[in-house]
PyMOL commands that place a pseudoatom at each C-alpha (Angstrom):
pseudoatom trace, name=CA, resn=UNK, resi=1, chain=A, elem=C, hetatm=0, pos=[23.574, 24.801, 2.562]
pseudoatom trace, name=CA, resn=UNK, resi=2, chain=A, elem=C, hetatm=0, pos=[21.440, 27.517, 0.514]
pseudoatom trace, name=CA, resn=UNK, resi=3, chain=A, elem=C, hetatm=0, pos=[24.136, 28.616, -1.638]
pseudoatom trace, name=CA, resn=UNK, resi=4, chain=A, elem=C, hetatm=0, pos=[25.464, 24.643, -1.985]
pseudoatom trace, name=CA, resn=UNK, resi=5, chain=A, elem=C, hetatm=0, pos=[21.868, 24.268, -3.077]
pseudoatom trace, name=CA, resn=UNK, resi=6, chain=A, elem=C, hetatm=0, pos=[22.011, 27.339, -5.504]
pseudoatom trace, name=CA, resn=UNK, resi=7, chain=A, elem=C, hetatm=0, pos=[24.985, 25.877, -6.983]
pseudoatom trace, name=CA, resn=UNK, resi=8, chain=A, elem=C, hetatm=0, pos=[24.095, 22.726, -7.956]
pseudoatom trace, name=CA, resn=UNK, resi=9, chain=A, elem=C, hetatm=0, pos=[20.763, 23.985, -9.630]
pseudoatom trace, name=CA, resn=UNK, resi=10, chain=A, elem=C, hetatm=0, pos=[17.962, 22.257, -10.520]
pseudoatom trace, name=CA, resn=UNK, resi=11, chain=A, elem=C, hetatm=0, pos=[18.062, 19.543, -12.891]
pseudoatom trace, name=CA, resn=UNK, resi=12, chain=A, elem=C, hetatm=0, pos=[17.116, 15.889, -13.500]
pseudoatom trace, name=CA, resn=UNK, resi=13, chain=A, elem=C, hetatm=0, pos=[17.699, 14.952, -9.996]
pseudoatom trace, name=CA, resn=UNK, resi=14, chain=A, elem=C, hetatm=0, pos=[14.860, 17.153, -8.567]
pseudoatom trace, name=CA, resn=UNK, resi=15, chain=A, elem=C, hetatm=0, pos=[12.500, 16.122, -11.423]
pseudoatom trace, name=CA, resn=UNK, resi=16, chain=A, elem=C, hetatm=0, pos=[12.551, 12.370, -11.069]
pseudoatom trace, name=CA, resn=UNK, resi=17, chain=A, elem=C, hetatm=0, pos=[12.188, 12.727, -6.938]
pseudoatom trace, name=CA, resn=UNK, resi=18, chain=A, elem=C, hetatm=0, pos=[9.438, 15.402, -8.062]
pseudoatom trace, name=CA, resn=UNK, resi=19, chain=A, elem=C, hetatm=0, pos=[7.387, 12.245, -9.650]
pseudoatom trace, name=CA, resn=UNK, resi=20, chain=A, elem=C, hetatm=0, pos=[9.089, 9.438, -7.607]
pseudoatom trace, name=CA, resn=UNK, resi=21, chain=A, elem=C, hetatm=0, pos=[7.067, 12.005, -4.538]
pseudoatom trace, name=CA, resn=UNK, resi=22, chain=A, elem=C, hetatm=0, pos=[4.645, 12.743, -6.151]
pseudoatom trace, name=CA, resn=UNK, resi=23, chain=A, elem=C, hetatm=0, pos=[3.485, 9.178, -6.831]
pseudoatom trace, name=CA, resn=UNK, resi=24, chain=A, elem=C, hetatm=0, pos=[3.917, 8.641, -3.264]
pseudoatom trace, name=CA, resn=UNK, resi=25, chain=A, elem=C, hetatm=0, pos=[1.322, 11.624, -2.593]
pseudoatom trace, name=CA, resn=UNK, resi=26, chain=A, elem=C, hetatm=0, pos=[-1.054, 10.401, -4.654]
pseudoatom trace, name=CA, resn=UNK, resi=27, chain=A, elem=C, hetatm=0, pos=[-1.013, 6.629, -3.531]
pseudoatom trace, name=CA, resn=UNK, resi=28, chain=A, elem=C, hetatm=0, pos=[-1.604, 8.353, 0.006]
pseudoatom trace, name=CA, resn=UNK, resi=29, chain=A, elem=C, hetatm=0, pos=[-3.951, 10.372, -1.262]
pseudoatom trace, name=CA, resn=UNK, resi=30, chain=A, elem=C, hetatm=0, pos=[-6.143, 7.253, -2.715]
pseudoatom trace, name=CA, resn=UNK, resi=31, chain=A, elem=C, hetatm=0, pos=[-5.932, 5.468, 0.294]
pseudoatom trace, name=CA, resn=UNK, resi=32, chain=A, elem=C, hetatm=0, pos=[-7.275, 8.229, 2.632]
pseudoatom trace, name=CA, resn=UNK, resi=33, chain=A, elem=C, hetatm=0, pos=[-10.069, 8.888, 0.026]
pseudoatom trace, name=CA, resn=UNK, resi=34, chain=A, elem=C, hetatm=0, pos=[-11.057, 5.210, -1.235]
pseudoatom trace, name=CA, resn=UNK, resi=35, chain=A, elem=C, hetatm=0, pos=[-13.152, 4.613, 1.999]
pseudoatom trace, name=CA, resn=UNK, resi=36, chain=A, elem=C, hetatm=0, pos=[-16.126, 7.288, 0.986]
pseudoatom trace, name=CA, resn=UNK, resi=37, chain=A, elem=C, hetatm=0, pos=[-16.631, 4.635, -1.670]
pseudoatom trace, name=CA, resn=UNK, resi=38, chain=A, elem=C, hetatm=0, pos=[-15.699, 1.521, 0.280]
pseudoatom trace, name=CA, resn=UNK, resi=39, chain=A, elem=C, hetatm=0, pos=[-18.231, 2.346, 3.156]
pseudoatom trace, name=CA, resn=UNK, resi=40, chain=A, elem=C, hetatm=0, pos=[-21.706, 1.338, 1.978]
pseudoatom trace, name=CA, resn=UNK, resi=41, chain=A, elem=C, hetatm=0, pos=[-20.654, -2.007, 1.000]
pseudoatom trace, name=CA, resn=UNK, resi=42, chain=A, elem=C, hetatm=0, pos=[-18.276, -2.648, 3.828]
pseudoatom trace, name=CA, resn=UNK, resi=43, chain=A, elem=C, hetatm=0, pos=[-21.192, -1.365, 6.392]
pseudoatom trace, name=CA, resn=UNK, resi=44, chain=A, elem=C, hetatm=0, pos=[-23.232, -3.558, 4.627]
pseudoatom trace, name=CA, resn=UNK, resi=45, chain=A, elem=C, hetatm=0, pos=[-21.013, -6.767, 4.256]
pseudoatom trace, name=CA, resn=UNK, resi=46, chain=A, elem=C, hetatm=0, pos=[-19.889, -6.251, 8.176]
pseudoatom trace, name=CA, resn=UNK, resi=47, chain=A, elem=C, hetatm=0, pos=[-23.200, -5.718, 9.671]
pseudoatom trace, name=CA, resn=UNK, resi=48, chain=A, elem=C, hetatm=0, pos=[-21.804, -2.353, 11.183]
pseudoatom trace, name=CA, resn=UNK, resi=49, chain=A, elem=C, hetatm=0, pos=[-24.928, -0.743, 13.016]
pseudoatom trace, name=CA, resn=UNK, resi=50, chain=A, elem=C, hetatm=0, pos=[-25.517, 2.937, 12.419]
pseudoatom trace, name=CA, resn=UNK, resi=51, chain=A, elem=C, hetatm=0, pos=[-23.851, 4.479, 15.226]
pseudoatom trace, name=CA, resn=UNK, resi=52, chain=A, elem=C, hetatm=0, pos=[-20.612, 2.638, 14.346]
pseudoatom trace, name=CA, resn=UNK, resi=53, chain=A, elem=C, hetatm=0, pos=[-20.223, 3.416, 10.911]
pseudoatom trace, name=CA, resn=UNK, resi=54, chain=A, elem=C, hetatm=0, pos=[-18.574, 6.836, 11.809]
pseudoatom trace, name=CA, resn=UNK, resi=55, chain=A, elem=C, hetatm=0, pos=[-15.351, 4.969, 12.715]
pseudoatom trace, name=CA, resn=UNK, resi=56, chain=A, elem=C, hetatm=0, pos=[-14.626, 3.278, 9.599]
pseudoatom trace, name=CA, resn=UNK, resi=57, chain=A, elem=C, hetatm=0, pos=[-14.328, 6.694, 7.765]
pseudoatom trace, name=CA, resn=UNK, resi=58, chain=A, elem=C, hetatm=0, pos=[-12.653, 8.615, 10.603]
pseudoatom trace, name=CA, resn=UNK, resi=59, chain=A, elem=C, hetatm=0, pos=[-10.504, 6.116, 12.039]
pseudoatom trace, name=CA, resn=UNK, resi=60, chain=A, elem=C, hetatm=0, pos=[-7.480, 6.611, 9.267]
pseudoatom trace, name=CA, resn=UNK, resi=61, chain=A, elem=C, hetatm=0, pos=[-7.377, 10.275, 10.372]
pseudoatom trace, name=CA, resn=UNK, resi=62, chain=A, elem=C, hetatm=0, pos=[-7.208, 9.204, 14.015]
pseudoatom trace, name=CA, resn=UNK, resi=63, chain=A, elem=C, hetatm=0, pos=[-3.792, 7.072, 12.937]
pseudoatom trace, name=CA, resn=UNK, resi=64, chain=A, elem=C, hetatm=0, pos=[-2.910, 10.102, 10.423]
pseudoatom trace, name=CA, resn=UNK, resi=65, chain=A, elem=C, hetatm=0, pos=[-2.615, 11.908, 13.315]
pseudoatom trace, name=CA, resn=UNK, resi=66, chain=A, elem=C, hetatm=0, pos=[-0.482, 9.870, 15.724]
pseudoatom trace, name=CA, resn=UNK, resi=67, chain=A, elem=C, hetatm=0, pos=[1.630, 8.936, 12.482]
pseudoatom trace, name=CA, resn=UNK, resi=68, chain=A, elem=C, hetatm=0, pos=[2.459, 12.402, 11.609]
pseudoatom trace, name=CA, resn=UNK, resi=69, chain=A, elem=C, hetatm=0, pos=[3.499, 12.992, 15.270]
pseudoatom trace, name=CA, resn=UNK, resi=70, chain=A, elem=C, hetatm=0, pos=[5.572, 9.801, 15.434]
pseudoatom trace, name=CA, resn=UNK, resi=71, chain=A, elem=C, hetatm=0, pos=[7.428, 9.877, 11.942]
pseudoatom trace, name=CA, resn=UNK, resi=72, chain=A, elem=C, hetatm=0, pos=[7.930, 13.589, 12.184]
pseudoatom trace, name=CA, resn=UNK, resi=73, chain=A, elem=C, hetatm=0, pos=[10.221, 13.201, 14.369]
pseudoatom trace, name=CA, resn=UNK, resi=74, chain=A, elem=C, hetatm=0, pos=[12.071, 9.727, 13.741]
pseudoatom trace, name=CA, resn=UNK, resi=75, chain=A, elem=C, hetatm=0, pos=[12.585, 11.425, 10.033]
pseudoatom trace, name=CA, resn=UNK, resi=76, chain=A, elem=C, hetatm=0, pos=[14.313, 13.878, 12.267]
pseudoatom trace, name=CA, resn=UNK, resi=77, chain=A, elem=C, hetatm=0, pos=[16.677, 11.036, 13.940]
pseudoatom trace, name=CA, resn=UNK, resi=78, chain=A, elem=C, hetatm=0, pos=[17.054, 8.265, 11.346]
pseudoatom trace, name=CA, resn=UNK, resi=79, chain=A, elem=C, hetatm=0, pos=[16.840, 9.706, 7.415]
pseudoatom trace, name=CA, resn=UNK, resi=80, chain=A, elem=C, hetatm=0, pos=[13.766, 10.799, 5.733]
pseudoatom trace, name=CA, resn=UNK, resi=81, chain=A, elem=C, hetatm=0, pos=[14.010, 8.866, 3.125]
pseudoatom trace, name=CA, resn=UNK, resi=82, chain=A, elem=C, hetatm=0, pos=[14.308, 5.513, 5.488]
pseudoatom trace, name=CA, resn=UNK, resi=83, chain=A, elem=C, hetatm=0, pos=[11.210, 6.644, 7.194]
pseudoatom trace, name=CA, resn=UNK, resi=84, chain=A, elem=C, hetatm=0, pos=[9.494, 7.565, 3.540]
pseudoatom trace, name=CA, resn=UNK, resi=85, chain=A, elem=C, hetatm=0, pos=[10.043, 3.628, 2.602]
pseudoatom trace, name=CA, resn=UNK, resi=86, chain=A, elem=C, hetatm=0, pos=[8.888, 2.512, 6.070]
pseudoatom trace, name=CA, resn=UNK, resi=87, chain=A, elem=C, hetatm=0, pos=[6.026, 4.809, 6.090]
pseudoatom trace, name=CA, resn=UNK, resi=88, chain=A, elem=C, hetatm=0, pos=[4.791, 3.649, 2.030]
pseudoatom trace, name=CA, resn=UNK, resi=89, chain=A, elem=C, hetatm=0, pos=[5.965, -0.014, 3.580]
pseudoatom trace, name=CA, resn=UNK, resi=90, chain=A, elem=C, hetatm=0, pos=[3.433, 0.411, 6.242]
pseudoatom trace, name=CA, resn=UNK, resi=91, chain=A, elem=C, hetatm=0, pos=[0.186, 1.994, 4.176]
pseudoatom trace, name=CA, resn=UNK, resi=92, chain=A, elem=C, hetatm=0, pos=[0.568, -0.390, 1.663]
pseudoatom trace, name=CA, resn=UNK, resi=93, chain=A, elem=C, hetatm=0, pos=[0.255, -3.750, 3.965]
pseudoatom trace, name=CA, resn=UNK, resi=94, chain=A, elem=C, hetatm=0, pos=[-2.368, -2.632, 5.688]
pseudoatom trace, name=CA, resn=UNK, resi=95, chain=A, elem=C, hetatm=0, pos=[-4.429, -1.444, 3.218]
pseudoatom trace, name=CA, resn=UNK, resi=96, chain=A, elem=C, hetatm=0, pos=[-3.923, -4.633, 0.817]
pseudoatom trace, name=CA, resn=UNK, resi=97, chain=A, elem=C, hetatm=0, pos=[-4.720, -6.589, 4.486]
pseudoatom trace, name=CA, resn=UNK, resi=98, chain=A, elem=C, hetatm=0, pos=[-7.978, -4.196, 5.144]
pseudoatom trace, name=CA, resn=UNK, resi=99, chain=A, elem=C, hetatm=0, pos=[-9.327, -5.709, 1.453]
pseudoatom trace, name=CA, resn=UNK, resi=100, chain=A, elem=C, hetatm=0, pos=[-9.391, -9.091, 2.586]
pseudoatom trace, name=CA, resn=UNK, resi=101, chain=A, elem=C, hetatm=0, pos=[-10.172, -8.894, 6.538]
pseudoatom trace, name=CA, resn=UNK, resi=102, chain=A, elem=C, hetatm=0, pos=[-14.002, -9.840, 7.050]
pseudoatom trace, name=CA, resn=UNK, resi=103, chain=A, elem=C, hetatm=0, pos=[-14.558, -8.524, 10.552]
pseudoatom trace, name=CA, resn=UNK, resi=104, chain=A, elem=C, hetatm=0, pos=[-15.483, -4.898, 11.905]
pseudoatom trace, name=CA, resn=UNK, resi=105, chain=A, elem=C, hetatm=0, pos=[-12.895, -4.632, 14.388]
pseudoatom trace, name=CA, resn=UNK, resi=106, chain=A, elem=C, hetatm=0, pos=[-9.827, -5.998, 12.550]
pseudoatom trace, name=CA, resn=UNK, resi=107, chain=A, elem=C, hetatm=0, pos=[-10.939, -3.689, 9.418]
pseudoatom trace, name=CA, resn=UNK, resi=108, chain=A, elem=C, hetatm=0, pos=[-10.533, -0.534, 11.938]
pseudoatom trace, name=CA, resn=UNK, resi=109, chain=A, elem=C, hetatm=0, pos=[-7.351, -1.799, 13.232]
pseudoatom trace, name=CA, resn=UNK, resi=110, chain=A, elem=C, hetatm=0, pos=[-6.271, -2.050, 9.683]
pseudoatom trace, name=CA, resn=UNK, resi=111, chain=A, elem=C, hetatm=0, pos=[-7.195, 1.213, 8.783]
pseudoatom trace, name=CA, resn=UNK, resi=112, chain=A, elem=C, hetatm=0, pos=[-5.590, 2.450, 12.013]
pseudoatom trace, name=CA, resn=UNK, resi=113, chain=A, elem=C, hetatm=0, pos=[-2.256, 1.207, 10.636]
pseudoatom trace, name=CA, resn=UNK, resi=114, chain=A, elem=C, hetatm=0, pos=[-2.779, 2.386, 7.467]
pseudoatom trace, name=CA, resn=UNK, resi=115, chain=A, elem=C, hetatm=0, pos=[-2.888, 5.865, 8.430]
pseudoatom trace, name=CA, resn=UNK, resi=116, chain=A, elem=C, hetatm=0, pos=[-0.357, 5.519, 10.646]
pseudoatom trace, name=CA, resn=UNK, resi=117, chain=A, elem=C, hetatm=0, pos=[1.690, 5.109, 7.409]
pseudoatom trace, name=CA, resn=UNK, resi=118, chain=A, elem=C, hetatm=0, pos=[-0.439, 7.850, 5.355]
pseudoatom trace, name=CA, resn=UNK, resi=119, chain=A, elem=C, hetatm=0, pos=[0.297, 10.615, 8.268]
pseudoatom trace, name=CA, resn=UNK, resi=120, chain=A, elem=C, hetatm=0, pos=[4.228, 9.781, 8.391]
pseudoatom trace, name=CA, resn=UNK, resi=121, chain=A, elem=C, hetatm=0, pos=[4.532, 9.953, 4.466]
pseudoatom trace, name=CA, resn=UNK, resi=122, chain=A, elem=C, hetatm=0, pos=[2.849, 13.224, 3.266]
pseudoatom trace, name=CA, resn=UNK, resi=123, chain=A, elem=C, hetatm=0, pos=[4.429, 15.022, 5.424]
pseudoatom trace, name=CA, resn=UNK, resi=124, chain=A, elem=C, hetatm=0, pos=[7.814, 13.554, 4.898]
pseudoatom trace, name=CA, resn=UNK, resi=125, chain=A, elem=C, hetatm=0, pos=[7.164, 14.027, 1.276]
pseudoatom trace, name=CA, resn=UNK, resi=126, chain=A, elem=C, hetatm=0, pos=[6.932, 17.756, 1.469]
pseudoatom trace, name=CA, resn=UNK, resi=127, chain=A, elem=C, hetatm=0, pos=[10.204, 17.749, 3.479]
pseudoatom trace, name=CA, resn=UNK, resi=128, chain=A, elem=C, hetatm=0, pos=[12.081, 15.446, 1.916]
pseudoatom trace, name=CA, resn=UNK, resi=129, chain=A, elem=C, hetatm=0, pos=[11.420, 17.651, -1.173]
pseudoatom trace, name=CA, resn=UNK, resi=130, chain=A, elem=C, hetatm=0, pos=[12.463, 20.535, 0.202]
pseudoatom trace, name=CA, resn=UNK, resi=131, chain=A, elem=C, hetatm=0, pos=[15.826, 19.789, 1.693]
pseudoatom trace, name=CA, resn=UNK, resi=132, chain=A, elem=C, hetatm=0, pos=[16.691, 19.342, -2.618]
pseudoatom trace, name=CA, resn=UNK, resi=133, chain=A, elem=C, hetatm=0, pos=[14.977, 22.516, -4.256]
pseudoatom trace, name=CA, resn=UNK, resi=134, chain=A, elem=C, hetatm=0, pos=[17.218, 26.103, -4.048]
pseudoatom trace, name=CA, resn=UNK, resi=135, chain=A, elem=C, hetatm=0, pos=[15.130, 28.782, -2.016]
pseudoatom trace, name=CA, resn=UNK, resi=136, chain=A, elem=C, hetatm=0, pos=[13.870, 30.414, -4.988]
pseudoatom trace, name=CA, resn=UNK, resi=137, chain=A, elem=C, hetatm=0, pos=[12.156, 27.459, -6.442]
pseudoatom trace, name=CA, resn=UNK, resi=138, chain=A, elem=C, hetatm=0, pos=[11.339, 25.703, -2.969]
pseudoatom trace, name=CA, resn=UNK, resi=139, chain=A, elem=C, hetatm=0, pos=[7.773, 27.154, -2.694]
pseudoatom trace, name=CA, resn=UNK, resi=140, chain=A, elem=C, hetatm=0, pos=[6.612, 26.911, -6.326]
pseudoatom trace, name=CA, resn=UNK, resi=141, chain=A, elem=C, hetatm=0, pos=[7.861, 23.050, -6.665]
pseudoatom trace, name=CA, resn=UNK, resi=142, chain=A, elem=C, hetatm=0, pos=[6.318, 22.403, -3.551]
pseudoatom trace, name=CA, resn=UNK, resi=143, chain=A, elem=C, hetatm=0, pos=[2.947, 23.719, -4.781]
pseudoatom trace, name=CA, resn=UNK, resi=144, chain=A, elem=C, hetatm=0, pos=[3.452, 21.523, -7.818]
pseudoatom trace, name=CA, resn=UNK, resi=145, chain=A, elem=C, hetatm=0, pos=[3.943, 18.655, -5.683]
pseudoatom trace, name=CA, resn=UNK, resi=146, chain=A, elem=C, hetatm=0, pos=[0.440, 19.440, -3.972]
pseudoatom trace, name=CA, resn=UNK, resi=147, chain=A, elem=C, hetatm=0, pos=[-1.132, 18.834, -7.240]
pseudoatom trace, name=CA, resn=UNK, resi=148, chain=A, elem=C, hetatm=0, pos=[-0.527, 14.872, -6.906]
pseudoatom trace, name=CA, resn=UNK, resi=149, chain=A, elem=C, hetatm=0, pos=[-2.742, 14.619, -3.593]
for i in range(1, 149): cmd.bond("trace and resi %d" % i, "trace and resi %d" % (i + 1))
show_as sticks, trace
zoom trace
């Protein structure tokens, strides 16, 4: 597979899935981070005592976490780049749904879901990306990619 790779070289190909990812990342990345600006107004709005407040920033990493787990290894079974759509698919509902939802509880679950998307994606991303980059330019394109996040 290496020297296939090595063959083929790197052209056009690799540079439009470089941004195509990339755009990905950073869609992923704004989701994750939009809630350190969403959370005063949304504790506010909600009526979200003090001691629950914690959840609404943590609870996307909670459902990064189980994502990662989960797609990791259906990427593995069915195609990274079906899981990739899924994954975006997924994020992107549930964070247009967690704009409009007007309760505490259904904003969390919406935010579960959404990083249940978010943790599938970034790290299919980096994977995906690999599999198409020769050895000697896999780690320097990958830290490229990193830049988007």
């Amino acid at each position: 597979y290496e020297l296939i790779m090595q063959e083929c070289g790197h052209g056009r190909f690799q540079w439009q899935l470089f941004l195509v990812l990339g755009l990905a990342l950073m869609s992923d990345g704004v989701e994750v981070f939009v809630v350190g600006f969403v959370l005063p107004s949304a504790e506010t709005d909600m009526c979200v005592p003090d001691s629950s407040s914690g959840w609404l920033g943590s609870i996307v990493y909670l459902g990064m976490m189980v994502g990662a787990f989960f797609w990791g290894g259906m990427s593995d079974k069915v195609g990274r780049r079906q899981c990739l759509l899924i994954c975006m698919s997924t994020n992107g509902f549930f964070a247009f749904l967690s704009s409009f939802v007007q309760g505490y509880g259904v904003f969390l679950l919406c935010r579960l879901f959404a990083g249940f998307g978010i943790g599938g994606a970034v790290p299919i991303v980096f994977s995906f990306f690999a599999e198409v980059l020769s050895r000697e330019k896999r780690g320097e394109h990958l830290s490229w990619l990193c830049m988007f996040w």
